[in-house]
N, CA, C and O atoms as a Maestro MAE file, in Angstrom:
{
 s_m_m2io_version
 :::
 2.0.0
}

f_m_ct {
 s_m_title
 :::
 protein
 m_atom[224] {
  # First column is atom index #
  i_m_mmod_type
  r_m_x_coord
  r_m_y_coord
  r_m_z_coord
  i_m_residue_number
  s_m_chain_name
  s_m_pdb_residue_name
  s_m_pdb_atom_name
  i_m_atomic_number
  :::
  1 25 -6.143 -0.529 30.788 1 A "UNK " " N  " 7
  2 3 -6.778 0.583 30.108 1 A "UNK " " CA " 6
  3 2 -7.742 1.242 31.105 1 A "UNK " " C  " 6
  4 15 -8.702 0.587 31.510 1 A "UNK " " O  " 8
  5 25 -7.534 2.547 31.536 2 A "UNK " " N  " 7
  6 3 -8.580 2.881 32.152 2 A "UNK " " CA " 6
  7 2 -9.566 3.237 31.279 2 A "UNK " " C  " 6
  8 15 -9.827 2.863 30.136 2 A "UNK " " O  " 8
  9 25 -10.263 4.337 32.314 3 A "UNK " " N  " 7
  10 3 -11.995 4.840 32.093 3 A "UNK " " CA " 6
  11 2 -12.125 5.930 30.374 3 A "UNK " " C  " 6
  12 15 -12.784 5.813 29.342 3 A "UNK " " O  " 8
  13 25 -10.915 7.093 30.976 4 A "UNK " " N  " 7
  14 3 -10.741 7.898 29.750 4 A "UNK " " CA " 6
  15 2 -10.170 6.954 28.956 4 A "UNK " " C  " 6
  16 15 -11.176 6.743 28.278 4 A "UNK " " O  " 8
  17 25 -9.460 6.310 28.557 5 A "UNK " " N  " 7
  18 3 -8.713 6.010 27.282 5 A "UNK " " CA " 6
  19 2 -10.045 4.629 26.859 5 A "UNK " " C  " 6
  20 15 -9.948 3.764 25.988 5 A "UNK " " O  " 8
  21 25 -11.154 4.856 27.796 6 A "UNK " " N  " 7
  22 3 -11.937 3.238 26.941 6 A "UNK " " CA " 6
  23 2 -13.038 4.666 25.692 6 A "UNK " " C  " 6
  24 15 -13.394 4.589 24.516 6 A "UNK " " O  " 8
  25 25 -13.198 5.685 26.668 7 A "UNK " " N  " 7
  26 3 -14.210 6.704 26.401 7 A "UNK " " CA " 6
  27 2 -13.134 7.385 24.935 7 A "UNK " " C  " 6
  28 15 -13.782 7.506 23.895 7 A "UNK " " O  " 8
  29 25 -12.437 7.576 24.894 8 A "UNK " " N  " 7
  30 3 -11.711 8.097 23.839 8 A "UNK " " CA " 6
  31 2 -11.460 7.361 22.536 8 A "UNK " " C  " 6
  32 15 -11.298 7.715 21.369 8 A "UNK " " O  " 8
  33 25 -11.501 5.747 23.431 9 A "UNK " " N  " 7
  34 3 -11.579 5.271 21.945 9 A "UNK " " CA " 6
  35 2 -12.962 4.718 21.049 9 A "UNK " " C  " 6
  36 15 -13.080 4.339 19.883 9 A "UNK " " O  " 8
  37 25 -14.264 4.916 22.564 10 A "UNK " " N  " 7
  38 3 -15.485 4.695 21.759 10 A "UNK " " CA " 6
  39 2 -15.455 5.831 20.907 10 A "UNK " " C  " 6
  40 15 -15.334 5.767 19.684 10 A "UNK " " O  " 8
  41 25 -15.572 6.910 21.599 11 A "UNK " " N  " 7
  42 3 -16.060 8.030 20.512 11 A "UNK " " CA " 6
  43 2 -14.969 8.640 19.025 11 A "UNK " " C  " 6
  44 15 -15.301 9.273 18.023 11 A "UNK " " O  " 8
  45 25 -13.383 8.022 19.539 12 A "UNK " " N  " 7
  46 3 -13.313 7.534 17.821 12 A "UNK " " CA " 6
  47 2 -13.841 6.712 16.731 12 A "UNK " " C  " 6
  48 15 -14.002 6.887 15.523 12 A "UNK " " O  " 8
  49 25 -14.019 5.923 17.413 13 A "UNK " " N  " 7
  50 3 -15.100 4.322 16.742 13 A "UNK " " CA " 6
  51 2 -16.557 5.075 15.863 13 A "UNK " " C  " 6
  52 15 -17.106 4.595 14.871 13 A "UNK " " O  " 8
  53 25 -16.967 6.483 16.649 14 A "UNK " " N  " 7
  54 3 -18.230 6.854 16.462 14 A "UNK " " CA " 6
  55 2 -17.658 7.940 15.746 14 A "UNK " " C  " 6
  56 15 -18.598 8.259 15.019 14 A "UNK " " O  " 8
  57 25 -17.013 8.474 15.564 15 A "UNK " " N  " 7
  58 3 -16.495 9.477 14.595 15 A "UNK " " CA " 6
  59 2 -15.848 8.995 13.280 15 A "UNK " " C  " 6
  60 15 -15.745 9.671 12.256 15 A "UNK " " O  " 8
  61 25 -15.450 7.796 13.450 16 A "UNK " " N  " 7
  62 3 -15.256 7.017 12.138 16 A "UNK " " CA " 6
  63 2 -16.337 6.162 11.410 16 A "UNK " " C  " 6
  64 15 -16.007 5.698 10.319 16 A "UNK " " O  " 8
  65 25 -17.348 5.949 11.790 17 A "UNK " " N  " 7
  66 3 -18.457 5.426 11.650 17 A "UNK " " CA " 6
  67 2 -19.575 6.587 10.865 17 A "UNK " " C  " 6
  68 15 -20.255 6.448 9.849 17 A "UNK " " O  " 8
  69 25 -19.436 7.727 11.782 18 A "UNK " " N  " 7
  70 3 -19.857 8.775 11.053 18 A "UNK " " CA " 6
  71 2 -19.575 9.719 9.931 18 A "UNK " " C  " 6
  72 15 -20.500 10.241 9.309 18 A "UNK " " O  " 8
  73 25 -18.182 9.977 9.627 19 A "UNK " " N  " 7
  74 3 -17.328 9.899 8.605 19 A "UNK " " CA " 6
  75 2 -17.124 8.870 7.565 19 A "UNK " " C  " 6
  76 15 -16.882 9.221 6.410 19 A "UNK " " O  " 8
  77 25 -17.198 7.726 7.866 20 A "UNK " " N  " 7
  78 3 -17.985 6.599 6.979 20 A "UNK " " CA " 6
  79 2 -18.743 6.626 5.984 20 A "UNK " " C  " 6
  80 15 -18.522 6.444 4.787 20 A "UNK " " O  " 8
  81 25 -20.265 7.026 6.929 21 A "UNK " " N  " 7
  82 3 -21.098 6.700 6.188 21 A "UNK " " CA " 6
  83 2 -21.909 7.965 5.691 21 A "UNK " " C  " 6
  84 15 -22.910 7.930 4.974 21 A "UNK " " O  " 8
  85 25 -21.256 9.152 6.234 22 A "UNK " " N  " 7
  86 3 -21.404 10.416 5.653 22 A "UNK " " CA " 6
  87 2 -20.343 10.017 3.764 22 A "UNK " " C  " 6
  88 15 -20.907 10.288 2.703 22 A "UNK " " O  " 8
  89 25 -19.255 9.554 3.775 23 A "UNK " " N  " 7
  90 3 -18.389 9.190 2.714 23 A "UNK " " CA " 6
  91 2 -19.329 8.028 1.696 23 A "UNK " " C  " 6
  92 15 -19.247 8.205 0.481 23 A "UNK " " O  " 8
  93 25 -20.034 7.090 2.109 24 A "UNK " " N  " 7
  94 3 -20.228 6.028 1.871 24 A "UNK " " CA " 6
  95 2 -21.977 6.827 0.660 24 A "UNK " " C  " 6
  96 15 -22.487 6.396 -0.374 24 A "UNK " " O  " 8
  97 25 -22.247 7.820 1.365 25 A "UNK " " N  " 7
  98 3 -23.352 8.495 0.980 25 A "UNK " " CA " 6
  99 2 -22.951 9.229 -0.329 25 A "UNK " " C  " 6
  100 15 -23.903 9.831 -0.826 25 A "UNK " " O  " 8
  101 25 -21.311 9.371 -1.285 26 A "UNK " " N  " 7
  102 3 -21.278 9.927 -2.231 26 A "UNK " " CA " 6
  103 2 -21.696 8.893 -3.602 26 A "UNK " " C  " 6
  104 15 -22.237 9.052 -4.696 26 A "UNK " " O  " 8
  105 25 -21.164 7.888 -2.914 27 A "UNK " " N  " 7
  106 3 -21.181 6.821 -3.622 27 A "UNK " " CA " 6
  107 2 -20.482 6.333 -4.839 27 A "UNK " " C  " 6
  108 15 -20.782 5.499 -5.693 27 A "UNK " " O  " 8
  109 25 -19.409 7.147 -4.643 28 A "UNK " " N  " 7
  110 3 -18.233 7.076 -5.358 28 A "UNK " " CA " 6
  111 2 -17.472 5.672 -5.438 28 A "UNK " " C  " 6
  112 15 -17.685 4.821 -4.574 28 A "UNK " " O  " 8
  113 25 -16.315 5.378 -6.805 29 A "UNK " " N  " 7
  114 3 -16.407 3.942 -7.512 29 A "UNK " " CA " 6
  115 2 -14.463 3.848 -6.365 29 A "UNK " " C  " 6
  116 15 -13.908 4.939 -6.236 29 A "UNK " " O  " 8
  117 25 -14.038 3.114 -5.989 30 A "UNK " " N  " 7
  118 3 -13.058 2.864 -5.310 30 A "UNK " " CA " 6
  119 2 -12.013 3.830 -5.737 30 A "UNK " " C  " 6
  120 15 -11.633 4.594 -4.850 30 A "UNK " " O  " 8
  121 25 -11.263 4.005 -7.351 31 A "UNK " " N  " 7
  122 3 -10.787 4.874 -7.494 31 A "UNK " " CA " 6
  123 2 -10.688 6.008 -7.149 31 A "UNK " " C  " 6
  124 15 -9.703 6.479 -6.580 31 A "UNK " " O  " 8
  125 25 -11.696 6.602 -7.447 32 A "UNK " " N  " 7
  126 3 -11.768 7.980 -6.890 32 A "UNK " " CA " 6
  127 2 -11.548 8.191 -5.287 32 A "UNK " " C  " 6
  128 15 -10.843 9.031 -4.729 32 A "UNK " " O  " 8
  129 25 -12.378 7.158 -4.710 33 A "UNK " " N  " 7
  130 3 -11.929 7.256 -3.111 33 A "UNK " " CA " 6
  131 2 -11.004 7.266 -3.490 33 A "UNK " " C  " 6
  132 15 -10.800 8.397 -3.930 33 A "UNK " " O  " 8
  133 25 -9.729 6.313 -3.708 34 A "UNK " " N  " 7
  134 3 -8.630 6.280 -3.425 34 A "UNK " " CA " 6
  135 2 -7.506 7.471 -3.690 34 A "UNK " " C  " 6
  136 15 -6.337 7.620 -3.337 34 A "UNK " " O  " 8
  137 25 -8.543 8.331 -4.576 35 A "UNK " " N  " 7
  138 3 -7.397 9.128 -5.344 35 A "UNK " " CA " 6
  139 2 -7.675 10.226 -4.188 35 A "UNK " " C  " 6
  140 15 -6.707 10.902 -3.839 35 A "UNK " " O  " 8
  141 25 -8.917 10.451 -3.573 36 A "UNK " " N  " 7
  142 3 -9.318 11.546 -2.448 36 A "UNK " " CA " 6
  143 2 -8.497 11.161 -1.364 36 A "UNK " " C  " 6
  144 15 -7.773 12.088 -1.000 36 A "UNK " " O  " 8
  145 25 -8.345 10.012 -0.659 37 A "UNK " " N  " 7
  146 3 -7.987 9.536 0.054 37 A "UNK " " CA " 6
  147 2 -6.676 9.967 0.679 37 A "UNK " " C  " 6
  148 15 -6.383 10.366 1.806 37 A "UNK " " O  " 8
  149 25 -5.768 9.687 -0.781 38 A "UNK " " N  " 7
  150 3 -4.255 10.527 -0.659 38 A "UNK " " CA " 6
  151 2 -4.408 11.494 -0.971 38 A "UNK " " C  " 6
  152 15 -3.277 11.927 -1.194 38 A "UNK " " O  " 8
  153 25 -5.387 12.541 -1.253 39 A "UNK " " N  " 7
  154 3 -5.136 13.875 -1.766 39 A "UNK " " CA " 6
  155 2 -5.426 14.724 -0.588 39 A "UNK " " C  " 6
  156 15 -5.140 15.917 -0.487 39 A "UNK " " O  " 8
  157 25 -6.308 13.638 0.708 40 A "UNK " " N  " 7
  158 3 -6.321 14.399 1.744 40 A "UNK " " CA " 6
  159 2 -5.530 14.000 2.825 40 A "UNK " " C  " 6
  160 15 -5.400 14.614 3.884 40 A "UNK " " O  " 8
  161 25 -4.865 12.652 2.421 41 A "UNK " " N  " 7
  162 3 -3.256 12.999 2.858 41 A "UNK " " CA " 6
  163 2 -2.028 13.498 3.035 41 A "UNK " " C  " 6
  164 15 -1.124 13.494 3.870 41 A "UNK " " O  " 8
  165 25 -2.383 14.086 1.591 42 A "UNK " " N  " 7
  166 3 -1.343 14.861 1.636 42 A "UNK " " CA " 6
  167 2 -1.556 16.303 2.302 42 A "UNK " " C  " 6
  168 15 -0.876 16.920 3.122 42 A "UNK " " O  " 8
  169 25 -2.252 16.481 1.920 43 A "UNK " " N  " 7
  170 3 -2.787 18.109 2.968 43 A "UNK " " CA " 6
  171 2 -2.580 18.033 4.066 43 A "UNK " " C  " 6
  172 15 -1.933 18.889 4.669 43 A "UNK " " O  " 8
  173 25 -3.113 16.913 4.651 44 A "UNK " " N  " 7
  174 3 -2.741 16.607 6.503 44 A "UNK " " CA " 6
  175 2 -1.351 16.869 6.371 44 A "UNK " " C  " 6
  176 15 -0.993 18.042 6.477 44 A "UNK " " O  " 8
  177 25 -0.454 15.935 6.145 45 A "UNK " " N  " 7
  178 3 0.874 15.576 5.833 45 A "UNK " " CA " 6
  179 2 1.903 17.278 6.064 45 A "UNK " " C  " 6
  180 15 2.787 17.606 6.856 45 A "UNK " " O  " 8
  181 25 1.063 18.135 4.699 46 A "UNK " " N  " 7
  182 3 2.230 19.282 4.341 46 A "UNK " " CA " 6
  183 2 2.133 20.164 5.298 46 A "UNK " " C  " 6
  184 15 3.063 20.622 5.962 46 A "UNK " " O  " 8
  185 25 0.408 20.546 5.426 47 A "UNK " " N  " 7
  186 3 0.346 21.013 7.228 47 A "UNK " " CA " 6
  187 2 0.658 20.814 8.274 47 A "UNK " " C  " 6
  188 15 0.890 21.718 9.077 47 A "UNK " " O  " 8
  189 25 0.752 19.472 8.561 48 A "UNK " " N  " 7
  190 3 2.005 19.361 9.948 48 A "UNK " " CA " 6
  191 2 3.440 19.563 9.947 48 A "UNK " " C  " 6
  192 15 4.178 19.748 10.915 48 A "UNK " " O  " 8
  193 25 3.850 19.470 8.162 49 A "UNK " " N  " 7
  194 3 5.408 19.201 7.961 49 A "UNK " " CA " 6
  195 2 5.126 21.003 8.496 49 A "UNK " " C  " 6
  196 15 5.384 21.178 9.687 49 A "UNK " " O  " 8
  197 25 4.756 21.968 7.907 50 A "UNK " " N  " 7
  198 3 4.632 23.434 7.897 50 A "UNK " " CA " 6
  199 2 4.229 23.916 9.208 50 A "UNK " " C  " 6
  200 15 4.394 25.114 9.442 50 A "UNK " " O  " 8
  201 25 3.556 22.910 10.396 51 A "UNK " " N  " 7
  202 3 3.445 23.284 11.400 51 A "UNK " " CA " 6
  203 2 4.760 23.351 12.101 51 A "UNK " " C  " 6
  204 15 5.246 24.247 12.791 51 A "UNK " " O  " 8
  205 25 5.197 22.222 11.765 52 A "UNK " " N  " 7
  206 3 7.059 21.881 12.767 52 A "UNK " " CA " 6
  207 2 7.926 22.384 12.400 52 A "UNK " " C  " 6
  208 15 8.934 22.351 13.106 52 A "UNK " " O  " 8
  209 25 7.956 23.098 11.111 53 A "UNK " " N  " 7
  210 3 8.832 23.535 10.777 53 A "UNK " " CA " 6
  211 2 8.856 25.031 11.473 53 A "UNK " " C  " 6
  212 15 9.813 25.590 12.009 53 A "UNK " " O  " 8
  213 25 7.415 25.536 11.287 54 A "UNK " " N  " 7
  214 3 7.419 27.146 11.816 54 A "UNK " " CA " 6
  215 2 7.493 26.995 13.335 54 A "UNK " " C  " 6
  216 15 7.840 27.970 14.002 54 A "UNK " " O  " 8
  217 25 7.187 25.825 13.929 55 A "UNK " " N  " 7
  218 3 7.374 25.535 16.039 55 A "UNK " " CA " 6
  219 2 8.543 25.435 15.678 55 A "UNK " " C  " 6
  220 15 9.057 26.528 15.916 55 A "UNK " " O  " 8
  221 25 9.508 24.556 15.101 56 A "UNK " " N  " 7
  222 3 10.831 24.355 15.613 56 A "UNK " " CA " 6
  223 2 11.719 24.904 15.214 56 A "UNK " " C  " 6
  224 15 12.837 24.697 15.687 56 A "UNK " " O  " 8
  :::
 }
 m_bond[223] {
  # First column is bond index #
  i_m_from
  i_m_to
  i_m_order
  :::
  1 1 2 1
  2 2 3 1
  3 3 4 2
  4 3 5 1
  5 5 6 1
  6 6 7 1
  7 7 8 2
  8 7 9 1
  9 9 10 1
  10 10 11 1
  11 11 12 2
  12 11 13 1
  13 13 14 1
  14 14 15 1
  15 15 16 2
  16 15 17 1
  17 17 18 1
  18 18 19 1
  19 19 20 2
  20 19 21 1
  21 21 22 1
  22 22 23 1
  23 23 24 2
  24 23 25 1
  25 25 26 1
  26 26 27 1
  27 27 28 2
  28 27 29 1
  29 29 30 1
  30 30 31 1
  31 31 32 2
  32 31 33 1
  33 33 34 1
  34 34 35 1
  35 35 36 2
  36 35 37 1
  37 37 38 1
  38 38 39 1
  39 39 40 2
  40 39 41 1
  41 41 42 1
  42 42 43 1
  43 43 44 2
  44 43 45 1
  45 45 46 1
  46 46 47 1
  47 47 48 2
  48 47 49 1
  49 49 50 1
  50 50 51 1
  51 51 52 2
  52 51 53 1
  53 53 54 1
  54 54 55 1
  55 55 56 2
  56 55 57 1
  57 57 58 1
  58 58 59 1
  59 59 60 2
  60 59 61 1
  61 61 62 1
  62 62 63 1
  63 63 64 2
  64 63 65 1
  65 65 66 1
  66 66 67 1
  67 67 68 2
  68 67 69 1
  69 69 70 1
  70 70 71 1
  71 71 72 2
  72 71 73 1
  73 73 74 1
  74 74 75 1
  75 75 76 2
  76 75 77 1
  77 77 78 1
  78 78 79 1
  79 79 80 2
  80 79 81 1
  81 81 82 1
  82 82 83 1
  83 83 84 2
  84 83 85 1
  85 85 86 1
  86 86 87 1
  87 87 88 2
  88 87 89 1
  89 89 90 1
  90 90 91 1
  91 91 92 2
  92 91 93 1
  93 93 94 1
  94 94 95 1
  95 95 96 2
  96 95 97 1
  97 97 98 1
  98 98 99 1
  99 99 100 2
  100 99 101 1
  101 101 102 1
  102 102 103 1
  103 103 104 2
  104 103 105 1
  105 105 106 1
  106 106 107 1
  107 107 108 2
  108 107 109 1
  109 109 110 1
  110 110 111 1
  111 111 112 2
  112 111 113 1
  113 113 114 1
  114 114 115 1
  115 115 116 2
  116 115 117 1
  117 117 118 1
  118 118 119 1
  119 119 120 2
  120 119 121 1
  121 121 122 1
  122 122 123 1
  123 123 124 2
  124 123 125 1
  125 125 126 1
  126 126 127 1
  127 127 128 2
  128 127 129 1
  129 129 130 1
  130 130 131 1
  131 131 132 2
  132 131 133 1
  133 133 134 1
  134 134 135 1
  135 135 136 2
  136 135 137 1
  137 137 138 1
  138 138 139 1
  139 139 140 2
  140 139 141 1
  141 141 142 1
  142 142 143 1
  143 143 144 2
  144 143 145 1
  145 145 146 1
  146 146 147 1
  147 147 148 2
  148 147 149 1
  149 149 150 1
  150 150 151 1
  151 151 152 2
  152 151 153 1
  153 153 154 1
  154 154 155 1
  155 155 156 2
  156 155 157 1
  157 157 158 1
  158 158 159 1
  159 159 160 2
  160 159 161 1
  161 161 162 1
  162 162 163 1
  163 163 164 2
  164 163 165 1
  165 165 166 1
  166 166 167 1
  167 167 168 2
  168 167 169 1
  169 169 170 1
  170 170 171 1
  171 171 172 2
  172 171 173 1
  173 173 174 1
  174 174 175 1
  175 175 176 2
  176 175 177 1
  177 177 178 1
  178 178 179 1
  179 179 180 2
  180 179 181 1
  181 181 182 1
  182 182 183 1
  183 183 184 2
  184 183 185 1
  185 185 186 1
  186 186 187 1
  187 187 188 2
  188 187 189 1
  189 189 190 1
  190 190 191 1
  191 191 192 2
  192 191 193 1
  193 193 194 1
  194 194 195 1
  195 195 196 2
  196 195 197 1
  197 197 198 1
  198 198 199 1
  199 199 200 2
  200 199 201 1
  201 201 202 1
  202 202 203 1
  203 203 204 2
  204 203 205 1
  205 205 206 1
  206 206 207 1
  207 207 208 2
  208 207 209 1
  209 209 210 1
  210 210 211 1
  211 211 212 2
  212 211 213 1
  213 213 214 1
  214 214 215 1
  215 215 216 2
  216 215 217 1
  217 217 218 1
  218 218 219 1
  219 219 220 2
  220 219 221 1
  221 221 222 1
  222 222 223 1
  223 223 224 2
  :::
 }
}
């Protein structure tokens, strides 16, 4: 592993940490995470399907 790929994966570590506990601050009951969780999966998801479809 080099230098960039150690630096790329601290500052994911720190972007998930911060996303965390920015999340952790609603204080919402597991359900609901869970139901957000996939609901902002799926958005990721239809936007890339809609990205590849309009690139390819």
């Amino acid at each position: 592993m080099n230098e960039i790929s150690t630096v790329q994966i601290v500052a994911l570590l720190g972007w998930l940490l911060l996303a965390g506990s920015a999340f952790a601050g609603y204080r919402l009951g597991w359900k609901e995470s869970i139901r957000l969780a996939l609901l902002w999966a799926g958005i990721f998801i239809a936007v890339g399907l809609a990205f590849s479809l309009a690139m390819g």
